[in-house]
N, CA, C and O atoms as CSV, one atom per row, in Angstrom:
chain,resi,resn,atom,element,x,y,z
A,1,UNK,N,N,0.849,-1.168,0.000
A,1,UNK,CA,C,0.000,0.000,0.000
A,1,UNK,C,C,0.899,1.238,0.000
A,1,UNK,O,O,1.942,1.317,0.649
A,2,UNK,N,N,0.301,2.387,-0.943
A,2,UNK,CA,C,1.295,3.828,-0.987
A,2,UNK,C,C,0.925,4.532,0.370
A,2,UNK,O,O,-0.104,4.510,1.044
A,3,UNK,N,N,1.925,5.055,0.499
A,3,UNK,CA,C,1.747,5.765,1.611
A,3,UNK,C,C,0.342,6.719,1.594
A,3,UNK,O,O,-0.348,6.657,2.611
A,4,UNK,N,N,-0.044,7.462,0.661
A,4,UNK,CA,C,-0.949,8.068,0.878
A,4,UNK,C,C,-2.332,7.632,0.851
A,4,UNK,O,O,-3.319,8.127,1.396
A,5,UNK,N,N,-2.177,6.310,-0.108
A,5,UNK,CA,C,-3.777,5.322,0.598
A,5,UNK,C,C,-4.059,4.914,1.843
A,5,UNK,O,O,-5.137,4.693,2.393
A,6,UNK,N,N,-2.402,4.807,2.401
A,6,UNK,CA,C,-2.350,4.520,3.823
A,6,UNK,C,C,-2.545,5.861,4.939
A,6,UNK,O,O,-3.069,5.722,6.044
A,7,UNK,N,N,-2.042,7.094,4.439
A,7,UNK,CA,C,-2.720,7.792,5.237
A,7,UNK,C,C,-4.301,8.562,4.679
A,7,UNK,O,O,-4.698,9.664,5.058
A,8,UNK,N,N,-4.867,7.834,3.906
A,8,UNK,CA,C,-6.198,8.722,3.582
A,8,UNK,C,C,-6.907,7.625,4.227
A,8,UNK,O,O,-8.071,7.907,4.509
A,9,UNK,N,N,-6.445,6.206,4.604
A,9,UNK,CA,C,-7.120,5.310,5.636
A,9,UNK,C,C,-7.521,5.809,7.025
A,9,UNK,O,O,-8.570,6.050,7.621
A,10,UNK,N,N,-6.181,5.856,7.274
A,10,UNK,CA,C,-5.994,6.364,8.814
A,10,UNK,C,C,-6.336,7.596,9.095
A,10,UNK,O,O,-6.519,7.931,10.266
A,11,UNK,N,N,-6.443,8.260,8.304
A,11,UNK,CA,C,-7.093,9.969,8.575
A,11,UNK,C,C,-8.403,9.931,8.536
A,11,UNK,O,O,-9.009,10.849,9.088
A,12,UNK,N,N,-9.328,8.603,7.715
A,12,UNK,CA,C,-10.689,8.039,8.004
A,12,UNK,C,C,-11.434,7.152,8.598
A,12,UNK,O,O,-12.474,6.567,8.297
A,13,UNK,N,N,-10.292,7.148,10.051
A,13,UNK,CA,C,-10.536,5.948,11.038
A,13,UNK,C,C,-10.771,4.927,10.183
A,13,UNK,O,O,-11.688,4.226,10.611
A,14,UNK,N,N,-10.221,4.458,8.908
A,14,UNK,CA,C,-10.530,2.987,8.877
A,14,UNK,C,C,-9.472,2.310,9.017
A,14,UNK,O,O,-8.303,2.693,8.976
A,15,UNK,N,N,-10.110,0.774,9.270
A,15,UNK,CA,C,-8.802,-0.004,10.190
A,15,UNK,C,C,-7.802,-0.288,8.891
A,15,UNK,O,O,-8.074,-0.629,7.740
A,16,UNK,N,N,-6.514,-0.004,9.553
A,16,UNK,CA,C,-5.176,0.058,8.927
A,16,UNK,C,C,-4.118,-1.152,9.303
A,16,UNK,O,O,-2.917,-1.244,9.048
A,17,UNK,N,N,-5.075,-2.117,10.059
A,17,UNK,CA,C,-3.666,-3.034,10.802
A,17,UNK,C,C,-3.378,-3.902,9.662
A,17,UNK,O,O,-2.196,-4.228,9.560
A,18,UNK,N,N,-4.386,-4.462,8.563
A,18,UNK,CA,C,-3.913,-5.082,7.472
A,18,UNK,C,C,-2.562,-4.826,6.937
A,18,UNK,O,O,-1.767,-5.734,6.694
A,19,UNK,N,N,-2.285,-3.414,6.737
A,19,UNK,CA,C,-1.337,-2.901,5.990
A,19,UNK,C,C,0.266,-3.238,6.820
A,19,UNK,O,O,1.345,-3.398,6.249
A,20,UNK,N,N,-0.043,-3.284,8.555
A,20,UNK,CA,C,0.792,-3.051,9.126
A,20,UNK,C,C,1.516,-4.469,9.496
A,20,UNK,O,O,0.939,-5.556,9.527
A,21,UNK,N,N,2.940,-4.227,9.777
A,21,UNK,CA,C,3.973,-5.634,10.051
A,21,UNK,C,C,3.857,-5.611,11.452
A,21,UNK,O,O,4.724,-4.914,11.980
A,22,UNK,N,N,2.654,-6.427,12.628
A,22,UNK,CA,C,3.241,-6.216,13.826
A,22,UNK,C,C,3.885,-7.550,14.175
A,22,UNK,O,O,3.868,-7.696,15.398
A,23,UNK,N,N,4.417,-8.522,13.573
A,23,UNK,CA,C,5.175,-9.456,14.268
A,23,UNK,C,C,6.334,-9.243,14.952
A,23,UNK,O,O,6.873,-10.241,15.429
A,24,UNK,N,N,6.937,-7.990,15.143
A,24,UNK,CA,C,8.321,-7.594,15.354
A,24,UNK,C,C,8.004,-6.055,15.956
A,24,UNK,O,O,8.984,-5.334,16.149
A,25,UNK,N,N,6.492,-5.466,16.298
A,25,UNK,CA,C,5.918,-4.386,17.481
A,25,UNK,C,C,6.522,-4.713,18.701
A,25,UNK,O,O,6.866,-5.794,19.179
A,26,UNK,N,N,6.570,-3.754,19.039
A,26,UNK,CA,C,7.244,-3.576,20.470
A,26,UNK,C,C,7.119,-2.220,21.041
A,26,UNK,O,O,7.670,-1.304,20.430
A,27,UNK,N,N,6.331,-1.907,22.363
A,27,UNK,CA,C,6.020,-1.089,23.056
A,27,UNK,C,C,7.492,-0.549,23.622
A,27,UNK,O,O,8.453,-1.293,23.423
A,28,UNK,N,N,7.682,0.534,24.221
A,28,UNK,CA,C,8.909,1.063,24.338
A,28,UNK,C,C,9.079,1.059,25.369
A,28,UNK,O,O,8.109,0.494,25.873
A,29,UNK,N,N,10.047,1.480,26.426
A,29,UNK,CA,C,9.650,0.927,28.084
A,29,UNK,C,C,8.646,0.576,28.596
A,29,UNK,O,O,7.921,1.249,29.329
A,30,UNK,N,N,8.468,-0.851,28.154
A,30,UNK,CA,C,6.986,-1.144,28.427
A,30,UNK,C,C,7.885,-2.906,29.172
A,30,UNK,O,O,7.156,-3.773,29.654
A,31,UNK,N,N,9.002,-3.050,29.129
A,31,UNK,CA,C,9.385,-4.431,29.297
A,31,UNK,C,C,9.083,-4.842,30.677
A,31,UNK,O,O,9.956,-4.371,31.405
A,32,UNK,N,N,8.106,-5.608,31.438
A,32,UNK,CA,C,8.202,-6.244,32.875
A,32,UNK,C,C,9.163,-6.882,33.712
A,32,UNK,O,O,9.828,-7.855,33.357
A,33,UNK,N,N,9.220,-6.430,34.622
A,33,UNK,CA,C,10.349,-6.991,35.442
A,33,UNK,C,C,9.302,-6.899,36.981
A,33,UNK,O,O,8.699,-6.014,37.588
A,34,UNK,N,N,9.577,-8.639,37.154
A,34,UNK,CA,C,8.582,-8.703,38.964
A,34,UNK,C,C,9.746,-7.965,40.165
A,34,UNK,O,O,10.976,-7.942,40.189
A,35,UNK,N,N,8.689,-7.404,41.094
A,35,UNK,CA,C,9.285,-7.323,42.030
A,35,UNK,C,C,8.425,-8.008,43.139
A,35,UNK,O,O,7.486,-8.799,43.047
A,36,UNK,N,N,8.916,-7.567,43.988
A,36,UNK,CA,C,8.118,-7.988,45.797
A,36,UNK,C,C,8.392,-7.181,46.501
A,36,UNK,O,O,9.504,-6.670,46.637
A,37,UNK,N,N,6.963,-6.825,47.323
A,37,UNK,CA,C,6.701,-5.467,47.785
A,37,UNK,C,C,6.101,-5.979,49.358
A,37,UNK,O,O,4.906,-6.209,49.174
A,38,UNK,N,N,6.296,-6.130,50.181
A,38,UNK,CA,C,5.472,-6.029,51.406
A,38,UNK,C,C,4.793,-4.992,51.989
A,38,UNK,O,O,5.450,-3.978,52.224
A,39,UNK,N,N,3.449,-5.012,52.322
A,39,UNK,CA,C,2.799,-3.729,52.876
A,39,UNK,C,C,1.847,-4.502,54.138
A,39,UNK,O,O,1.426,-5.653,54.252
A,40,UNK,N,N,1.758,-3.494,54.851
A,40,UNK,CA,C,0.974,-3.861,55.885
A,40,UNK,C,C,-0.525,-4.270,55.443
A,40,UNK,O,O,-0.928,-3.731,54.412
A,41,UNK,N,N,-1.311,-5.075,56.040
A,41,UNK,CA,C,-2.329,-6.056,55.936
A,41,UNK,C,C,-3.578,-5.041,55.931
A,41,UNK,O,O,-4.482,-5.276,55.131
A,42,UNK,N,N,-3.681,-3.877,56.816
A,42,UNK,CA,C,-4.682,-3.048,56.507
A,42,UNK,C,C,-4.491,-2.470,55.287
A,42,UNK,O,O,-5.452,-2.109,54.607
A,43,UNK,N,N,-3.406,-2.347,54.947
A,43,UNK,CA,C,-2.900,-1.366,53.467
A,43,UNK,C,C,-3.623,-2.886,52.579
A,43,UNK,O,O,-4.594,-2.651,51.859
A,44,UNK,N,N,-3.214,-4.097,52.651
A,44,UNK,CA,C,-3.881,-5.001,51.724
A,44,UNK,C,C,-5.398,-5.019,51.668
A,44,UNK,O,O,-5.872,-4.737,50.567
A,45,UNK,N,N,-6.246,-5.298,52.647
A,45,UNK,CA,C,-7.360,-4.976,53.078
A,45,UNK,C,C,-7.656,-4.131,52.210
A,45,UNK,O,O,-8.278,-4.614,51.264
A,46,UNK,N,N,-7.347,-2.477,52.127
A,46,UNK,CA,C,-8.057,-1.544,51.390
A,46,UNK,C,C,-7.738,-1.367,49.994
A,46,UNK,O,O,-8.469,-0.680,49.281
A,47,UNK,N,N,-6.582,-2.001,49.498
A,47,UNK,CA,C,-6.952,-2.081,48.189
A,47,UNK,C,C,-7.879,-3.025,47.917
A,47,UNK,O,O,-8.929,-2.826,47.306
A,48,UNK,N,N,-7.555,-3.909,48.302
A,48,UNK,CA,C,-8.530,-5.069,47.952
A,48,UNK,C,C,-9.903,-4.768,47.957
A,48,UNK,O,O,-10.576,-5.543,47.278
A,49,UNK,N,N,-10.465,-3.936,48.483
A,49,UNK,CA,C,-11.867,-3.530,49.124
A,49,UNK,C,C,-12.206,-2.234,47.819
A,49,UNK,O,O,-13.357,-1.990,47.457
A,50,UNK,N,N,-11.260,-1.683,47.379
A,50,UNK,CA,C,-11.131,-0.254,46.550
A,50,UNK,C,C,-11.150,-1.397,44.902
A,50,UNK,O,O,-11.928,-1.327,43.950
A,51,UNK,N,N,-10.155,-2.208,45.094
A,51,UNK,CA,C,-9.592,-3.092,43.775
A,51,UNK,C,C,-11.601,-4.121,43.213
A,51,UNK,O,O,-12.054,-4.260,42.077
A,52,UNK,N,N,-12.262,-4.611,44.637
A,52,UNK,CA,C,-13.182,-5.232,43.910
A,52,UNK,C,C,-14.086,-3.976,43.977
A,52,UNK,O,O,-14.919,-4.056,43.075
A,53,UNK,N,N,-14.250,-2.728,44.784
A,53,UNK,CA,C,-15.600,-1.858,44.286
A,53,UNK,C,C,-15.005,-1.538,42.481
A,53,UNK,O,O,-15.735,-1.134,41.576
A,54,UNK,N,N,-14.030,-1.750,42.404
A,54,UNK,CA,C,-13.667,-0.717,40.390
A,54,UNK,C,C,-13.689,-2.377,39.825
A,54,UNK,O,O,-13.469,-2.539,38.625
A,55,UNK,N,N,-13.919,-3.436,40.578
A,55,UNK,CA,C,-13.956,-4.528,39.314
A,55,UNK,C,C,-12.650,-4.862,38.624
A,55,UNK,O,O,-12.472,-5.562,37.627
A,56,UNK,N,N,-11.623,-4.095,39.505
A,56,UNK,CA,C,-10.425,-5.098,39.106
A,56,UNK,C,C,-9.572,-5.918,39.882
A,56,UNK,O,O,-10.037,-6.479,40.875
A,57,UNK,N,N,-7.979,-6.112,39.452
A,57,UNK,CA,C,-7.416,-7.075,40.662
A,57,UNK,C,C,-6.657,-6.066,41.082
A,57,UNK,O,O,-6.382,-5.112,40.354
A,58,UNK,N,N,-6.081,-6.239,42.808
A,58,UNK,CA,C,-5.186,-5.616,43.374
A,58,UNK,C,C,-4.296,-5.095,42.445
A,58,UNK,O,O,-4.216,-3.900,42.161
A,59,UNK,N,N,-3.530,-6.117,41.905
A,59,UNK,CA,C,-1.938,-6.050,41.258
A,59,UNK,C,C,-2.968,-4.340,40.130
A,59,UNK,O,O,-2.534,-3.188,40.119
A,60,UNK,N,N,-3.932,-4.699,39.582
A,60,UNK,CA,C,-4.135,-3.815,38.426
A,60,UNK,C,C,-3.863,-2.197,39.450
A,60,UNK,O,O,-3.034,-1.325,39.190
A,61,UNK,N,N,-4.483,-2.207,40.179
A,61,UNK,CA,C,-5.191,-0.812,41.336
A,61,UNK,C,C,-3.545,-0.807,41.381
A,61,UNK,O,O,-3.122,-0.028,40.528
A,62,UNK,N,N,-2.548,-1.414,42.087
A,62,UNK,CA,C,-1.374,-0.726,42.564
A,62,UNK,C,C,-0.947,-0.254,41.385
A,62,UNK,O,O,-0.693,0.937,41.564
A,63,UNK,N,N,-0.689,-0.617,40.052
A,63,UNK,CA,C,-0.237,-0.125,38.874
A,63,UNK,C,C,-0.677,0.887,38.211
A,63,UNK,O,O,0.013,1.145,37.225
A,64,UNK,N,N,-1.704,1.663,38.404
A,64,UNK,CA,C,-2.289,2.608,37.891
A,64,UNK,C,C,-2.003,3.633,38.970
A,64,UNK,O,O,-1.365,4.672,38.801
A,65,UNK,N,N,-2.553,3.214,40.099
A,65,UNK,CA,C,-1.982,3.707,41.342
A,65,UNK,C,C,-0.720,4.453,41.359
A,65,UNK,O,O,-0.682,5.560,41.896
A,66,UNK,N,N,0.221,3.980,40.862
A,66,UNK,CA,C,1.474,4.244,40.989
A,66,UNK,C,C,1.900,4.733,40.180
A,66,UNK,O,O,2.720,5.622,40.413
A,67,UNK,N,N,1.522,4.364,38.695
A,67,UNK,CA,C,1.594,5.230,37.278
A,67,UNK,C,C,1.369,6.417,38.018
A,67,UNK,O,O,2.256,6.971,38.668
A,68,UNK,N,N,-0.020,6.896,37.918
A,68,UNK,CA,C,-0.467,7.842,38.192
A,68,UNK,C,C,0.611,9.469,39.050
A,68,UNK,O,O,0.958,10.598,38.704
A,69,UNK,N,N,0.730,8.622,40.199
A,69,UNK,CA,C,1.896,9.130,41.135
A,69,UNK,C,C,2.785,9.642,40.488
A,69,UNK,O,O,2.758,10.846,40.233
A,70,UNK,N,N,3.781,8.827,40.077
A,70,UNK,CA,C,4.879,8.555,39.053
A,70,UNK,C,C,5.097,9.819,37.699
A,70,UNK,O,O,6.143,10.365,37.347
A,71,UNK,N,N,3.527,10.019,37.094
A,71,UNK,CA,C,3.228,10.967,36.147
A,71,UNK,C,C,3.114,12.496,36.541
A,71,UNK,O,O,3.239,13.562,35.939
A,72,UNK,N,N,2.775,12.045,38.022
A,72,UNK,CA,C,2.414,14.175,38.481
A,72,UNK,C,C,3.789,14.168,38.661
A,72,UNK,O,O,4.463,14.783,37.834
A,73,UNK,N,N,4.482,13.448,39.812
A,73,UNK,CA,C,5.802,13.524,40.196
A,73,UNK,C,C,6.632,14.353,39.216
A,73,UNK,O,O,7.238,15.419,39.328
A,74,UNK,N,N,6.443,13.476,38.204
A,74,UNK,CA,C,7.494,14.088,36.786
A,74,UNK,C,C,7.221,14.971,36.310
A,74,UNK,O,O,8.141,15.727,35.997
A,75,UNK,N,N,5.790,15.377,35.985
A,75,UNK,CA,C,5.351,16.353,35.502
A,75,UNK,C,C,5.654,17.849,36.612
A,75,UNK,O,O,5.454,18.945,36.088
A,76,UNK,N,N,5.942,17.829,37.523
A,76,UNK,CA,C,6.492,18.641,37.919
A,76,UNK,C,C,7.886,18.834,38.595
A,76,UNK,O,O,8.331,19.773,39.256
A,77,UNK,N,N,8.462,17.571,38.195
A,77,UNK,CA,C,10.135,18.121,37.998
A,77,UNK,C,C,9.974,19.089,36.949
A,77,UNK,O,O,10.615,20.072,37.321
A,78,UNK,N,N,9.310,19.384,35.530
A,78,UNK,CA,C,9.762,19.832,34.757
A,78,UNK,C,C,9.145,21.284,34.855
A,78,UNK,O,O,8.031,21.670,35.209
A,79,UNK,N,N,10.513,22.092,34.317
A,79,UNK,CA,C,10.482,23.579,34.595
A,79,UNK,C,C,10.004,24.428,33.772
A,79,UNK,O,O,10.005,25.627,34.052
């Protein structure tokens, strides 16, 4: 496909993944690495209690959780 059929696709929300090679996609610091975290049992308790009122799992709530954090943090290192 020419590039410009390919962008008169995508500039008309229509789906473009046909065109695209993702066998070899790759998200950019996106690679996982586990850790282990201990927190106190009331601290488990309330996610857990916060994690099933939003319908997800703990592990999801601390990760957004922490994104989140992580994003103001930075956003105001910058000057």
């Amino acid at each position: 496909m020419k590039a410009r059929a390919f962008d008169k696709k995508f500039d008309a929300d229509e789906d473009i993944t046909g065109a695209l090679d993702l066998s070899r996609a790759r998200r950019p610091k996106q690679a996982h690495k586990r850790v282990n975290v201990d927190f106190p049992i009331w601290m488990i308790e309330s996610l857990d209690k916060e994690a099933s009122r939003l319908g997800v799992t703990r592990q999801s709530i601390i990760k957004v959780w922490l994104a989140e954090r992580l994003e103001r943090t930075t956003s105001q290192d910058v000057p």
